[in-house]
FISE-880370 format. One record per residue: residue number from 1; y, x, z of N, C-alpha, C in turn. Coordinates in steps of 0.1 Angstrom, whole numbers, plus 2048, in hexadecimal, padded with zeros to 3 digits. Layout:
<sites>
[site NUM,[Y,X,Z],[Y,X,Z],[Y,X,Z]]
...
</sites>
This chain:
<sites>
[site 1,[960,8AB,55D],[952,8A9,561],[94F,8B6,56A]]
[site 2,[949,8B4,576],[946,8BE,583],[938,8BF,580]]
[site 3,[935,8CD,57A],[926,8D6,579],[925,8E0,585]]
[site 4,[91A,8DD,58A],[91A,8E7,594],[90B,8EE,591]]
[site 5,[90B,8FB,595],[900,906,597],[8FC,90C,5A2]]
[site 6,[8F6,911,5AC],[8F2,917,5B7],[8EE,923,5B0]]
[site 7,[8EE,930,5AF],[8EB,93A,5A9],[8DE,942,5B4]]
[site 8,[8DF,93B,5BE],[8D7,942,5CB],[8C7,932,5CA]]
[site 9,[8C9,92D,5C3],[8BF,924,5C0],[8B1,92C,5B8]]
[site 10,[8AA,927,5B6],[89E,926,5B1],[89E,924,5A4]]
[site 11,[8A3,916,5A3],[8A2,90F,596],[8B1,91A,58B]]
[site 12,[8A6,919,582],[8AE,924,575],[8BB,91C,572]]
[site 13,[8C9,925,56E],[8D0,920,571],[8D4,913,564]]
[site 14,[8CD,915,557],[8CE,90D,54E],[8CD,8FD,552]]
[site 15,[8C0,8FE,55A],[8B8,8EF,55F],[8C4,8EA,56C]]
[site 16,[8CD,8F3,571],[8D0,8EC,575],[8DF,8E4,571]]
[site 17,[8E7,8E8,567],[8F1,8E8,55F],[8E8,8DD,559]]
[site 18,[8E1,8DA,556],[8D9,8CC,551],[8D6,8C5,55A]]
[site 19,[8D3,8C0,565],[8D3,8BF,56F],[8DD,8B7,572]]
[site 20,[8E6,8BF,573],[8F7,8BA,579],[8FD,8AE,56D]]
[site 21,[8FB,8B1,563],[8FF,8A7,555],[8F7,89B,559]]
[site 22,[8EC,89F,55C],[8E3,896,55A],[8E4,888,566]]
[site 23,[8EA,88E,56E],[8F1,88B,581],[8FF,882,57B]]
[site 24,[903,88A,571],[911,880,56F],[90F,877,565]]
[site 25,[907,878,55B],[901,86D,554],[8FE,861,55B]]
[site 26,[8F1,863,565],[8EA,855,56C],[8F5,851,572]]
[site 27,[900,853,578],[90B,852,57F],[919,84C,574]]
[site 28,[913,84A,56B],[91E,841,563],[92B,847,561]]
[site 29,[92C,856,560],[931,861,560],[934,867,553]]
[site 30,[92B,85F,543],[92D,867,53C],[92B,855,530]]
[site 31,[931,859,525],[933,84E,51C],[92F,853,50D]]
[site 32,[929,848,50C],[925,84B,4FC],[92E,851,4F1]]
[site 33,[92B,85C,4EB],[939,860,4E0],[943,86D,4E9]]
[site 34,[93F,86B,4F5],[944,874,4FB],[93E,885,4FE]]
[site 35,[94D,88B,4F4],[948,89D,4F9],[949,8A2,506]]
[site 36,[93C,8AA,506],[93A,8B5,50B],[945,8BD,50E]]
[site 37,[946,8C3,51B],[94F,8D2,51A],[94A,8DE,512]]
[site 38,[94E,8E9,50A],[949,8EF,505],[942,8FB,50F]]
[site 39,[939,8F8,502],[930,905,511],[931,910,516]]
[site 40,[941,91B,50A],[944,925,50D],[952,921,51D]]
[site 41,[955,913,51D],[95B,90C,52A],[957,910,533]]
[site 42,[94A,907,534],[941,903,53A],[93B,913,547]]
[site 43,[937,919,539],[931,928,53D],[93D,931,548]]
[site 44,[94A,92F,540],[955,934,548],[95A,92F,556]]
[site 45,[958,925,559],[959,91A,561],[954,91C,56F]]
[site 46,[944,91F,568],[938,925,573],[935,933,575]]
[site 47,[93C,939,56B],[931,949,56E],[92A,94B,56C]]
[site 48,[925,946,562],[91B,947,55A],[91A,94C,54B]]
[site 49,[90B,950,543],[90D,954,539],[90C,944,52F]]
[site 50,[914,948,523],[918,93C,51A],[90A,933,516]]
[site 51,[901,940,515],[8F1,93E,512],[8E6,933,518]]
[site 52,[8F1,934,52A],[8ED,92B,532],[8EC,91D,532]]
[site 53,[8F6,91C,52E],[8FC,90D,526],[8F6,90B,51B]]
[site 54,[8F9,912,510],[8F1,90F,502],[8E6,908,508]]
[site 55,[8DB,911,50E],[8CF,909,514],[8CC,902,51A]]
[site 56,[8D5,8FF,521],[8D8,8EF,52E],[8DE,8E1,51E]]
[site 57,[8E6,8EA,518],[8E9,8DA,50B],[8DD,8D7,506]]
[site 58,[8D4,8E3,4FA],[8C8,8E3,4F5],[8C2,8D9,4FE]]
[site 59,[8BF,8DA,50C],[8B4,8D1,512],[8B8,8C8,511]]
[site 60,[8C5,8C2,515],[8C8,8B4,517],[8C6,8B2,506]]
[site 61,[8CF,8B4,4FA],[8C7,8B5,4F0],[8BB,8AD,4EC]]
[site 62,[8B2,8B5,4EC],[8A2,8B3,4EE],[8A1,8A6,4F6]]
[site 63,[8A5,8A3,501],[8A4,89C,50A],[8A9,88D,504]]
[site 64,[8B3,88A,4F9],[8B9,882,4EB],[8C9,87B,4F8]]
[site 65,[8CF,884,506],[8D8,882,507],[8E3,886,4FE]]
[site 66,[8E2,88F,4FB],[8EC,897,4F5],[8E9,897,4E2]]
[site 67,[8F4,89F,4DE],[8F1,89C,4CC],[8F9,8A9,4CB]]
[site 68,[8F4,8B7,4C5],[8FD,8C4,4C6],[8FF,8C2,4B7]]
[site 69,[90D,8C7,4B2],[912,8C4,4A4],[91B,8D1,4A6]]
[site 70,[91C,8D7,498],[922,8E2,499],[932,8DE,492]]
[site 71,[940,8E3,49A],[944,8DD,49A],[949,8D3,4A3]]
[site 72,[93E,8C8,4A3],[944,8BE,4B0],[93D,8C5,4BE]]
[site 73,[934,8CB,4C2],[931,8CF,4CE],[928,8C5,4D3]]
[site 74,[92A,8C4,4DB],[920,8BD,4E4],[922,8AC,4E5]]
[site 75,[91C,8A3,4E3],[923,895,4E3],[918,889,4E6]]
[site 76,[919,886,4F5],[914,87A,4F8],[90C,872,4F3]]
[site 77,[900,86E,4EE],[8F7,866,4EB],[8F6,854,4F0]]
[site 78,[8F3,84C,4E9],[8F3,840,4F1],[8E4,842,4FB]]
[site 79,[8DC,84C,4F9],[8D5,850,507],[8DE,84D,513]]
[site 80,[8E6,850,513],[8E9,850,520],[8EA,844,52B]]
[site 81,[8EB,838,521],[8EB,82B,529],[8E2,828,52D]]
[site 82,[8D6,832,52A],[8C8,832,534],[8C8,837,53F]]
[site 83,[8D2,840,545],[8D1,849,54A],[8D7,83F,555]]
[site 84,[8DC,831,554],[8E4,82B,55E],[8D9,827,569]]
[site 85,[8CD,820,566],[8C6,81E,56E],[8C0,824,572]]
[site 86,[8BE,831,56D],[8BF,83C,577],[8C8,83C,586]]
[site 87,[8D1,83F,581],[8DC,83D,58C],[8DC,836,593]]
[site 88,[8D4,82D,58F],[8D3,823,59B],[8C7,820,5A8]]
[site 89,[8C0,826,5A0],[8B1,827,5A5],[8B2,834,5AD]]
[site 90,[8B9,841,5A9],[8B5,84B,5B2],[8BE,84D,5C0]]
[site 91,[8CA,844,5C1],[8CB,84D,5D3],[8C6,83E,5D9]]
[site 92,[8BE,834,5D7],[8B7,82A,5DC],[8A5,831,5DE]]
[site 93,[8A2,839,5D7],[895,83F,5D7],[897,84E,5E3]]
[site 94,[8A7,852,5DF],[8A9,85C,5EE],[8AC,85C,5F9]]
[site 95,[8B0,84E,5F7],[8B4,848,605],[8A6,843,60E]]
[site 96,[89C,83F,603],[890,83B,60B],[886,846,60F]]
[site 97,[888,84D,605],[884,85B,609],[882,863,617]]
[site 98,[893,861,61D],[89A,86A,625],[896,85F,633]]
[site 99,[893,852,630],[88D,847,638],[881,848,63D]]
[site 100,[87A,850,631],[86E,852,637],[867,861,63F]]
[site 101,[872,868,63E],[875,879,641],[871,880,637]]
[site 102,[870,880,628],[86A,885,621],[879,88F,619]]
[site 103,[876,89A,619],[87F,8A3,618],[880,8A4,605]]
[site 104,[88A,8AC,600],[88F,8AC,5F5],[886,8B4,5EC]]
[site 105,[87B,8BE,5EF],[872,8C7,5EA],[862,8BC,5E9]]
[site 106,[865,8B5,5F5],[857,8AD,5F3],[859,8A2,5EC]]
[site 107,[865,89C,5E5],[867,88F,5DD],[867,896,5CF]]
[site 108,[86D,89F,5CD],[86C,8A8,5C3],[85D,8A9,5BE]]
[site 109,[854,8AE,5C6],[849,8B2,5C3],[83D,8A1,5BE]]
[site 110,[844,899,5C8],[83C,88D,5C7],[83F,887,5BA]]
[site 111,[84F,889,5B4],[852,886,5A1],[84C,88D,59B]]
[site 112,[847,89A,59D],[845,8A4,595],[832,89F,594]]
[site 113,[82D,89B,59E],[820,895,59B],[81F,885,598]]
[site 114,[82A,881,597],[82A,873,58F],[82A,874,57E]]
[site 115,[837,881,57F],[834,882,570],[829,88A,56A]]
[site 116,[822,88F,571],[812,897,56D],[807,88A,568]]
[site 117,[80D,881,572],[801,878,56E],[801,86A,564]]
</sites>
């Protein structure tokens, strides 16, 4: 599984290691029952501290993609089969987007006030 981080970004680097899972999930990229890399991996991987990860799993976590078990680590949720229609819905929403010249900051901002309301 390919995680990526921008460290010259904005967004804190946790959210976006959640982010990226979250990118390969809607993308039929991840399977129920299936682990996680571990996050001292994970953290090595990116250059990152381990901490960074812990709190990118925590969210997804919370989020009921993920199931953290001590011992088993990180492990796929049947969440995730939600996550398919996702995947399918979003580069058809960026595609129309980019149709309409609406940039990546202003579609961003237009979900972020969908989900407000």
């Amino acid at each position: 599984m390919l995680i990526r981080v921008d460290p010259s970004s904005d967004v804190p680097l946790f959210e976006q290691v959640a982010a990226s899972i979250r990118s390969v999930a809607s993308r039929g990229g991840l399977r129920v029952g299936e682990r996680l890399p571990a996050a001292r991996d994970v953290a090595d991987s990116l250059d990152v501290n381990v901490h960074t990860v812990l709190r990118a799993y925590q969210a997804l976590r919370d989020e009921g993609l993920i199931d953290l078990r001590r011992g088993r680590g990180a492990v796929v949720t049947d969440r995730v089969l939600q996550y398919g229609d996702l995947g399918h819905d979003l580069p058809r929403l960026v595609a129309q987007a980019k149709r309409l010249g609406i940039g990546p900051h202003a579609l961003s901002a237009m979900i972020r006030q969908e989900f407000a309301s």
